[in-house]
C-alpha positions as CSV (number, residue, x, y, z in Angstrom):
1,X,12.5,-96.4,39.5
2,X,12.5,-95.9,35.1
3,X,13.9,-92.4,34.5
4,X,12.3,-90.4,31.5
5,X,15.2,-89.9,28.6
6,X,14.3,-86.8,27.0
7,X,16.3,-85.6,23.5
8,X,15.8,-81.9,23.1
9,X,15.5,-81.2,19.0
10,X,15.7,-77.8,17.7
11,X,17.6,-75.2,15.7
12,X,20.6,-74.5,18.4
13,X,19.8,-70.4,17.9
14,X,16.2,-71.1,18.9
15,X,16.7,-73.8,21.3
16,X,19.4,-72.7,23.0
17,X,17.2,-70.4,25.6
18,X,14.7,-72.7,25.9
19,X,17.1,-75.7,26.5
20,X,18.3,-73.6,29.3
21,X,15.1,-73.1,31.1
22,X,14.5,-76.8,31.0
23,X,17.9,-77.8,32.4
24,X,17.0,-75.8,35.5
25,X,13.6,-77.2,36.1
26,X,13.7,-80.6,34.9
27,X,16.7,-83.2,36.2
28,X,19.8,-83.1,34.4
29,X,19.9,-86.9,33.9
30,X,16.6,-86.9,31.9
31,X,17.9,-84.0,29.1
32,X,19.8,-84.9,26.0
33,X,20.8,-81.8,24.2
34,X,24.2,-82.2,22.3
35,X,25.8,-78.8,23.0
36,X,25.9,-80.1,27.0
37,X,26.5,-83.9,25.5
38,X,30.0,-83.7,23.7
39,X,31.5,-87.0,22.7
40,X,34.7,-85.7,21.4
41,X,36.1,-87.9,18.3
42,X,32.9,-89.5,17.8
43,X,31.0,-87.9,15.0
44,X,28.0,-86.3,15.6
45,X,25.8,-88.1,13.8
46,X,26.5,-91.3,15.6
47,X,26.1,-88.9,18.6
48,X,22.7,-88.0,17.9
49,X,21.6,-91.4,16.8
50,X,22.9,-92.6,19.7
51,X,20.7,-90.5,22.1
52,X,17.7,-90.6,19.7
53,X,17.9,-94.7,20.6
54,X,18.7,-94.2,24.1
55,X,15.7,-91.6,24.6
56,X,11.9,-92.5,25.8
57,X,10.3,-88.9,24.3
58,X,11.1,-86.1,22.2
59,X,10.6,-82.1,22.4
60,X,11.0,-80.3,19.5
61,X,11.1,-76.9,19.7
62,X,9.7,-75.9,16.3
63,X,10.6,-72.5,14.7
64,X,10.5,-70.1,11.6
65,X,14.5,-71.6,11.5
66,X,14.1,-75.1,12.9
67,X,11.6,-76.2,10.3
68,X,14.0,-76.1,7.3
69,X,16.9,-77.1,9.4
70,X,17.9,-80.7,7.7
71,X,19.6,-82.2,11.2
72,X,16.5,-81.4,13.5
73,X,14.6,-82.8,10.7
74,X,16.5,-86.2,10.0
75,X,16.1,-86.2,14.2
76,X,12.4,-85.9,14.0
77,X,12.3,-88.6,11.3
78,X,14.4,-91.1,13.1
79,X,12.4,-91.0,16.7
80,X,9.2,-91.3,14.5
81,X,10.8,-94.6,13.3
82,X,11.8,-96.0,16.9
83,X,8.2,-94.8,17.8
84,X,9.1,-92.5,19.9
85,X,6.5,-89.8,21.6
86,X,6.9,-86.5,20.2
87,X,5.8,-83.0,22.2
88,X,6.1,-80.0,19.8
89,X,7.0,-76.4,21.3
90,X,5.5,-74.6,18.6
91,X,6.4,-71.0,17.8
92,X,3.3,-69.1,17.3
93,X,2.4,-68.5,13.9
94,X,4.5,-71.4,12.6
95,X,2.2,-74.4,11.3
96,X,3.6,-78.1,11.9
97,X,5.0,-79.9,8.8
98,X,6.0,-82.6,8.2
99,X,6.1,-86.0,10.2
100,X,5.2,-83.5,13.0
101,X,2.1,-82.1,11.1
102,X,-0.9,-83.3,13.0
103,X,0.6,-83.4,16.3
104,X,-0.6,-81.6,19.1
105,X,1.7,-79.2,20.7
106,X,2.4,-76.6,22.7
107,X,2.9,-72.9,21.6
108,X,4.7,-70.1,22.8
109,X,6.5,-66.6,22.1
110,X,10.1,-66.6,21.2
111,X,10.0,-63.1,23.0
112,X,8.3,-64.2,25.7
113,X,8.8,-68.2,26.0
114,X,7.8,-68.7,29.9
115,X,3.9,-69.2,29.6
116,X,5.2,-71.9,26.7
117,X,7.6,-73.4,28.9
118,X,5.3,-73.6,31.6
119,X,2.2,-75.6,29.5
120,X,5.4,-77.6,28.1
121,X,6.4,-79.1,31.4
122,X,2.9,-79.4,32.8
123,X,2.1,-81.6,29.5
124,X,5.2,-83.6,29.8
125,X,4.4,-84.1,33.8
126,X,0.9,-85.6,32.4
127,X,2.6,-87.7,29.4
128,X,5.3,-88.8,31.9
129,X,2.8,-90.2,34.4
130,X,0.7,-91.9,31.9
131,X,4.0,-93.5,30.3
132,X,4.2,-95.1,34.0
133,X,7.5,-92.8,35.1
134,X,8.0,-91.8,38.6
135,X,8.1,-88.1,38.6
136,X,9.7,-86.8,41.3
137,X,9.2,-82.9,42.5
138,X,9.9,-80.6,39.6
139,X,11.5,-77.0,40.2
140,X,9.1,-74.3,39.5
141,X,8.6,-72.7,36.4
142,X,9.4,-68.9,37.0
């Protein structure tokens, strides 16, 4: 059975909650997130690259902070170049830009990021199947 790789892209202040939530409903094994990913003596560049390659789909968790943050968008602009399928986790209020501008996405409030989390995963479930992965039962969303 083909497991999903998912790279988790975001400004780490933003991201970090978020991030969370999805460790505890999706599998481990599918998340790439480089705080939880160390590779100690490697740069992280090479790091990131590395996953970005490795990785089937992207979320990127866009914010006020995250859209002038040059790593997550180098990130962006590399899985664009490999082709990779992009979900946005939009803040409300913040437009798309970019390579992302265009894209559907999902939005939710940084205050209140549940009801965003949940459309996220349901959207991903739907992506997933269509991609032709094996989903097995996710943990609810609380």
């Amino acid at each position: 059975m083909k497991q999903p790789k998912i790279f988790i892209s975001g400004e780490k202040r933003r991201r970090g909650p978020i991030a969370h939530r999805l460790l505890l409903i999706l599998p481990n094994n599918w998340l790439w997130i480089d705080e939880f990913n160390p590779e100690p003596g490697k740069p992280l560049a090479i790091n990131i690259l590395s996953a970005i390659h490795q990785s089937t789909h992207m979320i990127v968790i866009w914010s006020d902070t995250t859209r002038s943050n040059p790593w997550v968008n180098q990130e962006i602009g590399a899985a664009f170049y490999k082709g990779m399928p992009i979900l946005p986790l939009i803040q409300e209020g913040i437009p798309l830009e970019g390579m992302l501008e265009g894209l559907e996405g999902v939005a939710y409030n940084p205050r209140h990021p549940e009801d965003g989390i949940k459309k996220l995963v349901a959207s991903l479930q739907k992506w997933l199947e269509e991609d032709g992965y094996q989903l097995l039962d996710l943990k609810e969303v609380d």
